[in-house]
N, C-alpha and C positions, 0 to 999 in steps of 0.2 A: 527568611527564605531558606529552603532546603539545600545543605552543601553537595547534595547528589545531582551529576546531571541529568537535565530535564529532559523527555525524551514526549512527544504528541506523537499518537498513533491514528489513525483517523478509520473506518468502519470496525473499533475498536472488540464489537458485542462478539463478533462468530469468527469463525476459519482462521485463513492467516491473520488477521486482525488481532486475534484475541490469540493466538500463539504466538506471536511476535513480542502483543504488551508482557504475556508470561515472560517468554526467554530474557527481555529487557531488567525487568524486576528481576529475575536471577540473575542477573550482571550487576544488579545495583543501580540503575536506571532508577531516575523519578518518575515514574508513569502517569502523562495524562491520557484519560479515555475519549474518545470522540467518535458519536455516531446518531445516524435518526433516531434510533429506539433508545431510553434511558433502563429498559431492564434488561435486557442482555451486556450497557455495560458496565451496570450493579452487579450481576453476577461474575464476569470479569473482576472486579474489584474485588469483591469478595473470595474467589480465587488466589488472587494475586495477595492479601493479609492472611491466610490459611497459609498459603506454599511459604512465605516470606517472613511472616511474624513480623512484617512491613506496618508503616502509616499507610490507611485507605488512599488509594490514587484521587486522585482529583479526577470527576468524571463529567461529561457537560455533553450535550443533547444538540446537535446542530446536522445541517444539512448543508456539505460542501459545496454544493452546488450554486448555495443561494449566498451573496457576498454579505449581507446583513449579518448572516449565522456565522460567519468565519472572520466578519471583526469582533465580534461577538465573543468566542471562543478566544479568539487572542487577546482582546482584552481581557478574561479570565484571566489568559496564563502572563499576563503583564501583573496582572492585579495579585495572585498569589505567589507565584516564583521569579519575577523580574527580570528573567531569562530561557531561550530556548536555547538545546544543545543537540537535537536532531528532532526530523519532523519524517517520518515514515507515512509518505502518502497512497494511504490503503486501498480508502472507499474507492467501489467500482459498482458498476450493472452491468449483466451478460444477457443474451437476448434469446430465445427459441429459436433455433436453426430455421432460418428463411432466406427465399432469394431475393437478391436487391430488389424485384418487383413486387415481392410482397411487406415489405417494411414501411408502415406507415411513420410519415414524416414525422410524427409527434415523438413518436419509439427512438427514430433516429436523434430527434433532438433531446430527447432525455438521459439517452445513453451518453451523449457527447458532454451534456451539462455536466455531469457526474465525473465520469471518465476522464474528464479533458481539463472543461472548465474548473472541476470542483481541485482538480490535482495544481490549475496552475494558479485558483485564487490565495490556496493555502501556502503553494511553495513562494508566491509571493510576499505575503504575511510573511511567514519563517527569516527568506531571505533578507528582510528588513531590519531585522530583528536581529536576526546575526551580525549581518554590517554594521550595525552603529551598539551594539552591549558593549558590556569589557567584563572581561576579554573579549576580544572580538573573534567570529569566526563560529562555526556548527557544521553539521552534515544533513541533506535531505537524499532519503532514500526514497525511490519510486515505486512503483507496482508495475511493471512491463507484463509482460507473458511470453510466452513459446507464441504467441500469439503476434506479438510483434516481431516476428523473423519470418511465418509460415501461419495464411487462413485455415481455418476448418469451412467446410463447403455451409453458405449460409449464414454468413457468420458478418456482414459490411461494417456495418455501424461500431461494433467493439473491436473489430481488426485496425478498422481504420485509428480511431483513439488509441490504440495500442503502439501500431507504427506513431504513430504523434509524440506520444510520452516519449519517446529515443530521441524524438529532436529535442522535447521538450529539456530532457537528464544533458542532453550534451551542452546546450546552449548556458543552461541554469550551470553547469560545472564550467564552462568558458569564464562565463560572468562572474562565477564567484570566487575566481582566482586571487583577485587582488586583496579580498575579505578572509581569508582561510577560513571560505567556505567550499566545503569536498560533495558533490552530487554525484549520484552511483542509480544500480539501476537493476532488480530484482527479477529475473525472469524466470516464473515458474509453469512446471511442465504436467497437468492433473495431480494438483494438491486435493487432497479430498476433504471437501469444504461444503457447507450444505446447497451451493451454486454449482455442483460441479458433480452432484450426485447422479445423472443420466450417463453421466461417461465411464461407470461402474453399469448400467444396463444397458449401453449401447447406445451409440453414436452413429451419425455418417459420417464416414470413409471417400479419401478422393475420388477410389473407383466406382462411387458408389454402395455399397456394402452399409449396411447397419452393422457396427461388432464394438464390443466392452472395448474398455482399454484398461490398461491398469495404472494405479493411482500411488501417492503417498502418500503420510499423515504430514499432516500441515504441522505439526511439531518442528519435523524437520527442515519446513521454509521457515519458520519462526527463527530456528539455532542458527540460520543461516545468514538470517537479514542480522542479528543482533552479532553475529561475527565482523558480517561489515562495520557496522556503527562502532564497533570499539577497537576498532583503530584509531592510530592518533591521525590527526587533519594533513599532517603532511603527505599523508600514505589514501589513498583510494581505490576503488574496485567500482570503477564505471559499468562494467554491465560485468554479473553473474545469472549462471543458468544454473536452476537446480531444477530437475524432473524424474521422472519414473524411468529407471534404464530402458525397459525394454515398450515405450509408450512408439507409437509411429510419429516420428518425429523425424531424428535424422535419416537421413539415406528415405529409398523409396517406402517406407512402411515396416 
């Protein structure tokens, strides 16, 4: 077993996914990759033994969503490192700006499975896993958004998951007190990711308005989440925001 700790990133291949497992692997993190597609996160992998001069991450192909694929995956990470030591729950889906009357139910149910369900079959797993290793105890970082404080117009199905994931970080961090287990909670504000590339050509606006906004490079949520995680367990950071200073956000616009 690797003497580094073990870090699961989950839509590992693109965006903040694949900046995060970066920043992680510069801190010394064991990197595992998790995501539907296996060659965006070979290329990750590959990345991460260039920049590091690193052993290859351990990489594995699942779909959070579906509970087969995430014991699946964690059997893996039972099977080659016998321990987690943080679990950064990525994967997400965003929708095409619609109003609640035009979202067919299926859309809403796929967003939720991903979003909701896939974040809390995994931080399930994780928390398991933590509570009974030895040492005992780990960190689960979330995926939130600006999105979970304030909608964008058309937005139900991934606001609503979003507001969710807040209950979901708080309750998972209630519970895992007694484990020194620390749950926290990422909220980012137009990371520019390949899901996120129309808000660089324009968006609706509360008032209305189609207008750009501007974005950062997902580098910078990557150094941000991997700040969280390397703290030690007794210290946490339940919710951070990182976003574009001048994005409408706070205040009216």
């Amino acid at each position: 077993m690797s003497a580094a700790k073990i870090a699961l990133v989950t839509g590992a291949g693109t965006g903040i996914g694949r900046a995060t497992a970066r920043a992680l692997a510069a801190d010394g993190w064991s990197v595992i990759l998790a995501g539907r597609r296996i060659d965006p996160l070979e290329a990750v992998a590959a990345e991460i033994v260039d920049m590091n001069q690193a052993p290859r991450p351990m990489v594995h192909s699942a779909d959070v969503a579906r509970e087969a694929d995430v014991d699946a995956l964690f059997a893996a990470i039972d099977r080659d490192h016998g321990r987690i030591d943080l679990l950064f729950n990525n994967a997400g889906l965003g929708l095409t700006s619609a109003t609640i009357d035009e979202i067919d139910p299926s859309e809403w149910r796929q967003i939720v499975d991903v979003n909701l369900t896939g974040a809390f079959l995994c931080a399930r797993a994780a928390f398991a896993r933590m509570r009974h290793q030895s040492p005992q105890g780990g960190r689960i970082i979330n995926n939130g958004s600006v999105s979970a404080h304030a909608p964008r117009p058309g937005s139900a199905p991934y606001t609503a998951t979003k507001h969710a994931m807040t209950g979901l970080t708080k309750t998972i961090a209630l519970d895992g007190r007694p484990y020194a287990i620390a749950c926290g909670q990422i909220d980012t504000g137009n990371a520019s990711t390949p899901i996120t590339q129309q808000i660089e050509r324009g968006v609706p606006q509360a008032d209305g308005r189609i207008a750009a906004e501007p974005v950062i490079d997902a580098e910078i949520v990557g150094r941000t989440v991997a700040h969280m995680a390397g703290l030690p367990l007794e210290a946490n950071i339940p919710f951070m925001t990182v976003m574009a200073t001048t994005m409408p956000f706070l205040g009216r616009g």
